[in-house]
C-alpha positions as CSV (number, residue, x, y, z in Angstrom):
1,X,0.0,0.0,0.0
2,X,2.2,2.5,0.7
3,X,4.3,2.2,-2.4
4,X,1.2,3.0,-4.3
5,X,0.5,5.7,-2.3
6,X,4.3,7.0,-2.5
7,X,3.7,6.7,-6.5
8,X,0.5,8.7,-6.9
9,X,1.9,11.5,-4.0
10,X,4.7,12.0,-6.5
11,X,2.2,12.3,-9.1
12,X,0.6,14.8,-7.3
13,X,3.5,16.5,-6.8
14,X,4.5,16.5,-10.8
15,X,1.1,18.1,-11.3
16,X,1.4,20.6,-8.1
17,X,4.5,21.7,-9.6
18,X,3.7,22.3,-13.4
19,X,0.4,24.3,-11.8
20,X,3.1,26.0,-9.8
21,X,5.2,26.6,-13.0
22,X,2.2,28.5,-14.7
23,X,1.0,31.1,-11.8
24,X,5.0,31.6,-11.1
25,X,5.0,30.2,-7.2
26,X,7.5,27.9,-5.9
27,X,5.8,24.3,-4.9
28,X,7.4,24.5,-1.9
29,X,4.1,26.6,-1.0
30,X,1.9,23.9,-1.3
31,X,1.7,21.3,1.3
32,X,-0.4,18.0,0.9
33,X,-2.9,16.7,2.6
34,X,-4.3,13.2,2.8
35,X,-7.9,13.1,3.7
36,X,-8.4,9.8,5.3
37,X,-12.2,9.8,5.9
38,X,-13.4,6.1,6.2
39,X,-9.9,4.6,5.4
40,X,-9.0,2.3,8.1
41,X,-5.8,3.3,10.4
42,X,-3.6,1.3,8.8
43,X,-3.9,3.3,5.3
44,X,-2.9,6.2,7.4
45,X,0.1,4.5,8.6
46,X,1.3,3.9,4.8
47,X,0.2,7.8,3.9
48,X,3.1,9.2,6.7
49,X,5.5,6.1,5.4
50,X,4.9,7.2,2.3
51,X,6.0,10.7,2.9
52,X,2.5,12.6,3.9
53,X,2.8,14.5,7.0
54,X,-0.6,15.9,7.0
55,X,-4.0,14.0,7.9
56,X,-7.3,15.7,7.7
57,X,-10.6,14.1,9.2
58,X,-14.2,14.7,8.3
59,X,-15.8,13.4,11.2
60,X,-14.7,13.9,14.7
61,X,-16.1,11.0,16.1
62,X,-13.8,8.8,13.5
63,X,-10.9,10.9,13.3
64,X,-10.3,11.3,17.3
65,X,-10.3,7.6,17.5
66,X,-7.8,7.2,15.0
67,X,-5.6,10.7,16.6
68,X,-6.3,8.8,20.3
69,X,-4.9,5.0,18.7
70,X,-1.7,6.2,16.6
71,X,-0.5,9.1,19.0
72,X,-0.8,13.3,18.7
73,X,2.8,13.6,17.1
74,X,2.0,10.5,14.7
75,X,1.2,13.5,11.7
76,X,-0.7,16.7,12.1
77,X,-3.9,15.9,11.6
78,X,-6.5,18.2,10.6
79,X,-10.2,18.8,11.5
80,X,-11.7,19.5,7.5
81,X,-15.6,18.5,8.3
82,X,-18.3,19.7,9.5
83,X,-18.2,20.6,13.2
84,X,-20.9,20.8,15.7
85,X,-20.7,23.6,18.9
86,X,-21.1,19.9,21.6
87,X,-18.1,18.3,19.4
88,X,-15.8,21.2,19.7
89,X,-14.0,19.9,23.0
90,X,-13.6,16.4,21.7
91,X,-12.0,18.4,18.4
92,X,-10.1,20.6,20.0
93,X,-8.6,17.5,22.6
94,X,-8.3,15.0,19.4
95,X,-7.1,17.7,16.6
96,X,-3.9,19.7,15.9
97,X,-5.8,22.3,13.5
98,X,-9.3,22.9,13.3
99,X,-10.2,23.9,9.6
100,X,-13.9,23.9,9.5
101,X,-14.6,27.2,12.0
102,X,-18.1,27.9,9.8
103,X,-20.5,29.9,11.9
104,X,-20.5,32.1,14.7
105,X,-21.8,29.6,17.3
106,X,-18.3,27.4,16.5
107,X,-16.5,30.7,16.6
108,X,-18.0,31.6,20.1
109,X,-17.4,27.8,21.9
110,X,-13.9,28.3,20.6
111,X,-13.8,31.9,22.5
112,X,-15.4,30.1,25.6
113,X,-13.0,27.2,25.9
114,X,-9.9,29.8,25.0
115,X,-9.1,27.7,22.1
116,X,-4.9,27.4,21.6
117,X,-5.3,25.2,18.1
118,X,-4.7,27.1,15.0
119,X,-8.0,27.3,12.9
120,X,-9.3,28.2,9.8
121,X,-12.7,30.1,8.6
122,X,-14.3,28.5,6.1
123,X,-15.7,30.2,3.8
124,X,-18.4,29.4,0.8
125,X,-16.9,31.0,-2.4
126,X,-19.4,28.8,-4.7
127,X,-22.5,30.1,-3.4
128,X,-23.8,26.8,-3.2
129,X,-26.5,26.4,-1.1
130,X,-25.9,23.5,1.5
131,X,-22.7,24.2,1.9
132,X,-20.9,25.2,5.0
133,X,-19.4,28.5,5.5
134,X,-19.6,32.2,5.9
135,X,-20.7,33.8,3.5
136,X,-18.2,35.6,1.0
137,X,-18.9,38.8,2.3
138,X,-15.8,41.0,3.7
139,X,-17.9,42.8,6.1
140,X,-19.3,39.7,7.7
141,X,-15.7,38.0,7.7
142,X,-13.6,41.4,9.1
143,X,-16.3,41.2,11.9
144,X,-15.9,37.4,12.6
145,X,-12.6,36.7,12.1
146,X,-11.5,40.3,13.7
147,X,-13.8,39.3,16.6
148,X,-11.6,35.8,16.9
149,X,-8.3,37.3,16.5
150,X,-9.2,40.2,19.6
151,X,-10.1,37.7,21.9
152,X,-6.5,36.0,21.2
153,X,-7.6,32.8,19.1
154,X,-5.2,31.7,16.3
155,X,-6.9,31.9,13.4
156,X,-4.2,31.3,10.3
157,X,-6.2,31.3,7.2
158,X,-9.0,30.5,5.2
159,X,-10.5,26.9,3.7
160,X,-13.5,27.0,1.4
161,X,-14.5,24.0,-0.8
162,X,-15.0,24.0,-4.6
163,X,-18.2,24.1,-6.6
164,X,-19.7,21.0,-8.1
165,X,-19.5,21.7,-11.7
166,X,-16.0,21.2,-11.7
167,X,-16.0,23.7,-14.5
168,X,-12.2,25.0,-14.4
169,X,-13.8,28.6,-14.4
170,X,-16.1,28.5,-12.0
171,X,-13.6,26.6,-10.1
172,X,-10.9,29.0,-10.4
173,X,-13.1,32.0,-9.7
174,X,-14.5,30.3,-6.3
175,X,-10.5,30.0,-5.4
176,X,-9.4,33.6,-6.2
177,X,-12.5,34.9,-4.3
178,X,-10.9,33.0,-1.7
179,X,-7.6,34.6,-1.9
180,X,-9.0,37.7,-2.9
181,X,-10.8,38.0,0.5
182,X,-7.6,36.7,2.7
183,X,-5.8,39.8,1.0
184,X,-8.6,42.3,2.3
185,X,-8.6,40.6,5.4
186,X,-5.2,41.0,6.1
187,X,-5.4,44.7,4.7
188,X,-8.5,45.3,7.7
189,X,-7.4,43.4,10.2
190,X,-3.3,43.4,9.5
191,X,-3.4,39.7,10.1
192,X,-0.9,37.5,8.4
193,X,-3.9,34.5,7.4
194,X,-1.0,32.5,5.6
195,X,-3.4,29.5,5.1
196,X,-5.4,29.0,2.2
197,X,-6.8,25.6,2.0
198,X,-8.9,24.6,-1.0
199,X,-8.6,21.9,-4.1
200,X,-9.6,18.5,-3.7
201,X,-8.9,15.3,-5.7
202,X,-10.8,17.0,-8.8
203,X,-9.8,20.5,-9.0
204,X,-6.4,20.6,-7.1
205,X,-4.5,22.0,-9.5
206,X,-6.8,25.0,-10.4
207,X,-6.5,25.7,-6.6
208,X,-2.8,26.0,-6.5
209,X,-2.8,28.5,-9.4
210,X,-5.4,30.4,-8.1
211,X,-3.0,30.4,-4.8
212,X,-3.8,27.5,-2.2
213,X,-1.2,26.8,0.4
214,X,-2.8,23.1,1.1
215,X,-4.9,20.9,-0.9
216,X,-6.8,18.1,0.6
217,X,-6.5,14.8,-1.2
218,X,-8.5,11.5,-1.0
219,X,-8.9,9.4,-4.1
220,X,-6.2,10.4,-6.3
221,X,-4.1,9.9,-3.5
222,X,-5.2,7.2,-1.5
223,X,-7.4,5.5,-4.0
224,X,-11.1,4.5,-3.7
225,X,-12.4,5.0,-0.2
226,X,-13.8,1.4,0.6
């Protein structure tokens, strides 16, 4: 298993680089993530053997009891799904990031229990309805994330989630909305936000050119979930 996961992460790599190549960053700006969701913990053992360092988890339920079996310094692992205001101490004990902050009742349970995790605002560039997220809105997003960042939560960056079309230009314009808000963010609130997490097995590489810092992989990485 892991050689095959070793194979397609330097296919991914290849394809992060020529996307790289094309929007003039270095591909040392992108990290990879393996999104693990349903795998068993033995496929995350071959992801880090394989060279992955970074594990994101849907569900906190499944992914604590994975963090709780292989150890907190086993990889990073990463909260990406949705996240409910009872789960967030069991996310917040289990998780090394939390990357699904996406409404002001998570925001405030992570004020109350004085949160120390770095976290990401997700946001919902697509417009899609049923998706999680703030709105794109700068307004909404100065107040929110401002109102995190004053009462001393570390809040590095942004994660939104591409739209279903898979249409490389609606794609690419949900991603630089994305980025395009991170930059009047950090204009507002003089906040670094260095994080931008968005592309997924489909639409990865229109992320990176459209400026992600960390895409979130599952199939073309790790193969069919089972």
């Amino acid at each position: 298993m892991t050689t095959g996961i070793r194979e397609n992460l330097e296919a991914v790599r290849e394809r992060i680089g020529n996307a790289c190549a094309l929007s003039g960053r270095s591909p040392g700006e992108v990290g990879v993530m393996a999104v693990t969701k349903t795998h068993p913990v033995e496929t995350v053992r071959a992801a880090v053997a394989a060279g992955v360092t970074v594990i994101g988890e849907n569900r906190v339920t499944e992914g604590g009891r994975k963090t709780r079996e292989l150890g907190a310094g086993f990889a990073e692992f990463h909260l990406i799904g949705p996240l409910h205001v009872r789960e967030v101490r069991q996310a917040l004990r289990d998780f090394r990031w939390i990357d699904s902050v996406d409404r002001v009742e998570v925001a405030g349970e992570m004020i109350r229990r004085k949160a120390s995790n770095p976290l990401l605002v997700e946001v919902n560039t697509s417009g899609e309805p049923g998706k999680k997220g703030f709105p794109p809105d700068p307004d909404v997003l100065v107040e929110v994330v401002g109102m995190m960042v004053g009462e001393g939560l570390r809040v590095e960056g942004l994660m939104t989630v591409g739209p279903l079309t898979l249409v490389e230009s609606d794609s690419r314009r949900a991603f630089s909305l994305l980025r395009e808000l991170r930059d009047r963010l950090r204009g507002s609130l003089g906040t670094p936000l260095e994080n931008l997490s968005m592309g997924m097995s489909d639409d990865f590489v229109h992320a990176v050119r459209e400026g992600s810092t960390m895409v979130r992989l599952g199939r073309v990485l790790l193969g069919e979930r089972r």
